[in-house]
C-alpha positions in Angstrom: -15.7 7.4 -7.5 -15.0 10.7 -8.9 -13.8 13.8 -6.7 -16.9 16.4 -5.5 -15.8 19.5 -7.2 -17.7 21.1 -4.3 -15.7 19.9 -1.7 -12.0 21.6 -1.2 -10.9 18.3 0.7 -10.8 16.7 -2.9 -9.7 19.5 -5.0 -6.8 17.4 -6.8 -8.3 13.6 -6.7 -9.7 11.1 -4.5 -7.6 7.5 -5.1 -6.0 4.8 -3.8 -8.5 3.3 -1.9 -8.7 0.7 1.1 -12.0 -1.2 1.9 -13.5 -2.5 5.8 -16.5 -5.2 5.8 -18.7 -4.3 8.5 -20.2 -7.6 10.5 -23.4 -6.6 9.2 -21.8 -6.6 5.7 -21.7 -3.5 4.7 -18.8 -2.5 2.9 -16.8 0.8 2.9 -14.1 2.3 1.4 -11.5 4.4 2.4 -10.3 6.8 -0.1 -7.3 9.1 -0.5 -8.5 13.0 -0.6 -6.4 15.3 -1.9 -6.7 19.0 -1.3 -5.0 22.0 -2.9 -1.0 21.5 -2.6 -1.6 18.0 -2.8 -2.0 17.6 1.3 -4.0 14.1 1.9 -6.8 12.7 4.1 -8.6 9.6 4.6 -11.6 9.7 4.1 -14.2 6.5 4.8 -17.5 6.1 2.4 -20.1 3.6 2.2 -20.1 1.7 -1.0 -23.2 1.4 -3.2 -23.6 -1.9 -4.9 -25.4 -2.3 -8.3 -26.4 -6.0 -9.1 -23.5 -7.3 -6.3 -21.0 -4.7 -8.2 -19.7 -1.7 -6.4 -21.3 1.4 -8.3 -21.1 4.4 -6.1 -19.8 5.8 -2.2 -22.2 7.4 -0.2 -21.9 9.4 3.3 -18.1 10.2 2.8 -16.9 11.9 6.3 -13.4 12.0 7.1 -11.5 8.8 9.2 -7.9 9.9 9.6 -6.9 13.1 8.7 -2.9 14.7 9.7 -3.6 15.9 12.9 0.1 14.8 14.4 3.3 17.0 14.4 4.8 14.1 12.4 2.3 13.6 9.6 2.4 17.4 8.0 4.6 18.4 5.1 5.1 21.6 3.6 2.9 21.5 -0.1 2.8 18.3 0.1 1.8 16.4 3.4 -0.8 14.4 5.4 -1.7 11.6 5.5 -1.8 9.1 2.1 -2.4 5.9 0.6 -3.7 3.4 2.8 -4.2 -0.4 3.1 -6.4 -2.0 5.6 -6.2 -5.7 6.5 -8.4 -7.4 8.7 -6.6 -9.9 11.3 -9.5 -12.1 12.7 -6.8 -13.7 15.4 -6.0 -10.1 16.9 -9.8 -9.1 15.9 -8.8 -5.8 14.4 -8.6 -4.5 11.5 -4.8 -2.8 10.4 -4.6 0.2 8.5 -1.0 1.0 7.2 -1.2 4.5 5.4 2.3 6.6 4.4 2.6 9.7 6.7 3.8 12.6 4.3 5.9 14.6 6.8 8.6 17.3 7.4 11.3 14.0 6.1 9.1 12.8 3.4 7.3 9.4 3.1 7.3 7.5 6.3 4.8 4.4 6.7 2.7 4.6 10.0 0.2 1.8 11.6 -3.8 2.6 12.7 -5.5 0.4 14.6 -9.6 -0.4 15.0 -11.8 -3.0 16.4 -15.2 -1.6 14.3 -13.5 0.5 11.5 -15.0 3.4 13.0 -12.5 4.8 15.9 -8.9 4.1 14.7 -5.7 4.2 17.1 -2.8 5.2 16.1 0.5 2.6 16.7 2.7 5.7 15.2 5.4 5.2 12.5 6.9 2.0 11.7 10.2 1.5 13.2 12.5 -0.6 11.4 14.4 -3.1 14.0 18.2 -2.3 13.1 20.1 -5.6 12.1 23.7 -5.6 11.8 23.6 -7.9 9.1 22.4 -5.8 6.8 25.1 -2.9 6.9 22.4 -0.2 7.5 19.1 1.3 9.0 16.0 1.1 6.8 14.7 3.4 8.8 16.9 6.4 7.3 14.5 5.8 4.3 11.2 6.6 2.9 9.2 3.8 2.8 5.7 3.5 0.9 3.4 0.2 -0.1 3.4 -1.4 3.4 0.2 -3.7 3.5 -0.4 -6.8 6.2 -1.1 -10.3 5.6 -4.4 -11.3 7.0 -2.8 -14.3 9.5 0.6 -15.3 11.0 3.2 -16.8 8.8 6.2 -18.7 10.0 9.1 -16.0 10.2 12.3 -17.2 9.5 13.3 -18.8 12.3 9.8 -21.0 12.1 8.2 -18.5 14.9 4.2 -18.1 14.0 4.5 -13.9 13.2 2.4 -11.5 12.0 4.0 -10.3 8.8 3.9 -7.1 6.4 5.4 -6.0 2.9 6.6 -2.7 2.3 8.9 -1.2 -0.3 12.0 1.2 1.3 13.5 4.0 -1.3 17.1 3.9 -1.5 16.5 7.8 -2.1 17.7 10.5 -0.2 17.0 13.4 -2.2 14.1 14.8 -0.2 16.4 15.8 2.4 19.9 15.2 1.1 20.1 14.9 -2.7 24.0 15.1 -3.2 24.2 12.2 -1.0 24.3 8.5 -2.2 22.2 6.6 -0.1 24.1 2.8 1.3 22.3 0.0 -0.3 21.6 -3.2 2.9 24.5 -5.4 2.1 23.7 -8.3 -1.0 21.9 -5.6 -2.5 23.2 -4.4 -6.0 19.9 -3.0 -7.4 19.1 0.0 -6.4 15.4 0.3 -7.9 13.3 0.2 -5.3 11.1 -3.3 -4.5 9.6 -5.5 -2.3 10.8 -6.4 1.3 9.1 -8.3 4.0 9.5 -7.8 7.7 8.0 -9.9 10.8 6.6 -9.1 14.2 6.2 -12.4 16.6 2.8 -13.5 17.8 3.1 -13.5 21.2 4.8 -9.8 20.9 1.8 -8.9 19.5 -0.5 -10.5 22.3 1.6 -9.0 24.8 1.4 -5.6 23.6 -0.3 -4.5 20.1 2.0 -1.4 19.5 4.4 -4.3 18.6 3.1 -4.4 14.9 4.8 -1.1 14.4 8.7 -2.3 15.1 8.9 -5.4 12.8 12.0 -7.6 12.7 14.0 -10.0 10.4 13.6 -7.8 6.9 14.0 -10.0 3.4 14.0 -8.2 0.0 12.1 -10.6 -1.4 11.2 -9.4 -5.2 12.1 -6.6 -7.9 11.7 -5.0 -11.2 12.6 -7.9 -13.7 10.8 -7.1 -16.4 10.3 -4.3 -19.0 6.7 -3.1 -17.8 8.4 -2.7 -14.4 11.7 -1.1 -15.2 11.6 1.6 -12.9 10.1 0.1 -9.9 7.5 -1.9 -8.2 5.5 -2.2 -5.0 3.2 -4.3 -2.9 -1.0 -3.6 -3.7 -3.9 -5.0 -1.8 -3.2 -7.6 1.6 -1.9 -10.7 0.6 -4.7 -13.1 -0.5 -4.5 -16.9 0.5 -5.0 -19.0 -2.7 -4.6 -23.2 -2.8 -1.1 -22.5 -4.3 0.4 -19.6 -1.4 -0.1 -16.0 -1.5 -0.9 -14.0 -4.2 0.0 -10.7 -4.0 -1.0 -8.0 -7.0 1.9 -5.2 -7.2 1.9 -2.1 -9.6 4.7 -2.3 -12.1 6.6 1.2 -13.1 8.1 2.6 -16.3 9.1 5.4 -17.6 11.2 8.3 -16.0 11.4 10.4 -13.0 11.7 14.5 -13.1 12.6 16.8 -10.0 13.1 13.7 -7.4 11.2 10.8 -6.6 8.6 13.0 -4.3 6.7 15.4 -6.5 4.2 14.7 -9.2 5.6 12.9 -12.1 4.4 13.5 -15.7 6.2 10.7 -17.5 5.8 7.3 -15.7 3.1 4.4 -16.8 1.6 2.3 -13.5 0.3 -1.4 -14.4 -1.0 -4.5 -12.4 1.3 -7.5 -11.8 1.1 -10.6 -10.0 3.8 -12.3 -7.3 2.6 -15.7 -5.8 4.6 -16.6 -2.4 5.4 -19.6 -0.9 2.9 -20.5 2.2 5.3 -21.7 4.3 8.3 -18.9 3.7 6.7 -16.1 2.2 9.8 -14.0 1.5 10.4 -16.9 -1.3 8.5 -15.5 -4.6 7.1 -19.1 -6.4 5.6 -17.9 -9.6 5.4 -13.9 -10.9 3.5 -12.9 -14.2 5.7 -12.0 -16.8 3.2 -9.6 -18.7 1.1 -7.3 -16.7 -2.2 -8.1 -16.2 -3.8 -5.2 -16.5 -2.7 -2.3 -17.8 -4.6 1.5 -18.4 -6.7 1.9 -21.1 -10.2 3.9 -20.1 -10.0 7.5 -20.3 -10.4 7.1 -17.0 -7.1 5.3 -16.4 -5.4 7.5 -19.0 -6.2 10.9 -18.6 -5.9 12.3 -14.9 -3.5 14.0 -12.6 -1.4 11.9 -13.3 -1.3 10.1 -16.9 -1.2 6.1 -17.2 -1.7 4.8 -14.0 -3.8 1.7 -12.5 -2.7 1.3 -9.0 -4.2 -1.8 -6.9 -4.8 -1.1 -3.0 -7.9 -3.5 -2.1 -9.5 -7.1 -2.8 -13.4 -7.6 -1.3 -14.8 -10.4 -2.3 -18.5 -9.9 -2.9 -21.3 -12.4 -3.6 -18.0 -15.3 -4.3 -16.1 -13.0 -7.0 -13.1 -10.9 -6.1 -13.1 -7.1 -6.9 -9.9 -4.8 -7.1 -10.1 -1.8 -5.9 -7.7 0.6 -7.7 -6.5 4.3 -8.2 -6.9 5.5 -12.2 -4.9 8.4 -12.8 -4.2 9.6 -9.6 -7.6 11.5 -10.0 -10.8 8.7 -9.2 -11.1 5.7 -8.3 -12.0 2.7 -10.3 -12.9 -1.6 -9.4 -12.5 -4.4 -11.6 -13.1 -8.3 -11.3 -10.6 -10.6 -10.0 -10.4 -13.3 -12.4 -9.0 -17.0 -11.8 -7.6 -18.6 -15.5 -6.6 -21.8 -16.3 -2.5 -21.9 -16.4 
């Protein structure tokens, strides 16, 4: 998907896209537009396949746009980035997307039954916990994606459970300030944590998905091709061995502050597998990328050198990824199982 250079809503890119299966199965996606001064919608397409391979969106209208005090920004705002999971227990489908406001990044929870008419749960509010000698809610907070079914939390309590990745950055609002890592925590790149809401707080009342409990840190940059950070891609996908998770890997360096448009950083495709039965415990992680950018497409864009993963369909029994190239379009590739 490329950007309609006669439509304003995508002056600067569409990317990082997030998919919905209809019950019929139709299949759309849900794109990131970016307008002038880099202010974001969501936007929600129909995708065209080709042979059983997505080729094309038709019918983009708008599906979430920043239309709450707390989602606009000043040149840069709105609403960004989303991931959609679909829970078959709650029959609904989730749609985490970052909500670029007057503080900077905060994540924030949609709702929808039919992917049509979406809810809004508001921002994610971090339970405080003692334990960890600070509020995770003090900081932005970006890659927040669901798994598709409860997982025991880790007390053993069925829970409904969600990565995200907090910023130990507070330069958006106060850069000469150093920002308190959560106790145990000597690295300050930023990576992945996991957080858990119960079951039956969820079947009580819904808006419980949006104040999550019991946060982990559960993985970080380790190697080169992710010296600079990482973050959690697509929903969680159940293999035979746990979860596998695809994250984007970053290196390079960042200029002005980690919230405007970088010129200098590479994005590749990693791979975390979690245990089944405690997914804050990482199992197996790929120690090379697995895919890295090397179209034009992937290499020349808004931004340079980025392949960023946000969605997994699976369509006609293969797995597709859904990714951002270049912070300008939006590109798929085949999910491929290889022999160890």
């Amino acid at each position: 998907m490329e950007p309609d250079p006669n439509d304003p809503r995508q002056a600067e890119g569409v990317l990082n896209p997030a998919t919905v299966r209809q019950p019929d199965g139709a299949l759309y996606l849900f794109p990131r537009l970016v307008a002038e001064k880099n202010v974001s919608r969501i936007g929600r397409g129909r995708v065209v396949l080709n042979d059983g391979i997505p080729a094309a969106v038709t019918d983009l209208e708008i599906a979430l746009e920043a239309d709450r005090g707390w989602e606009h920004g000043i040149d840069h705002g709105g609403v960004e980035d989303p991931r959609i999971t679909w829970i078959p227990s709650l029959g609904v489908h989730v749609m985490t997307y970052v909500a670029f406001g007057p503080l900077g990044p905060k994540p924030a929870l949609a709702v929808s039954r039919d992917g049509w008419e979406w809810t809004r749960l508001g921002p994610l509010q971090f339970e405080y916990d003692d334990a960890l000698d600070t509020d995770l809610n003090l900081f932005p907070n970006k890659d927040v994606v669901f798994f598709p079914e409860p997982v025991p939390d880790p007390d053993g309590r069925p829970s409904y459970a969600l990565l995200h990745r907090p910023m130990w950055d507070f330069s958006f609002v106060r850069p000469d300030e150093v920002p308190p890592l959560p106790a145990g925590l000597l690295d300050d790149r930023a990576g992945v944590w996991i957080s858990y809401v119960p079951v039956d707080s969820v079947e009580r009342d819904i808006a419980a998905l949006a104040r999550p409990h019991a946060h982990r840190f559960v993985a970080g940059p380790e190697f080169a091709w992710e010296a600079l950070k990482i973050g959690a891609g697509p929903a969680p996908l159940r293999v035979p061995e746990g979860w596998l998770v695809l994250h984007h890997g970053v290196t390079g360096s960042l200029t002005g502050g980690a919230f405007v448009p970088q010129s200098n950083v590479r994005y590749v495709v990693g791979a975390l597998l979690l245990d089944s039965d405690d997914p804050s415990r990482v199992i197996a992680r790929t120690s090379e990328p697995i895919m890295t950018p090397e179209t034009e497409a992937e290499t020349s864009g808004t931004v340079a050198n980025v392949v960023f993963p946000t969605a997994i369909e699976e369509i006609d029994g293969e797995h597709f990824v859904f990714y951002g190239a270049a912070d300008s379009r939006i590109s798929v590739a085949r999910l491929v199982r290889t022999a160890p």
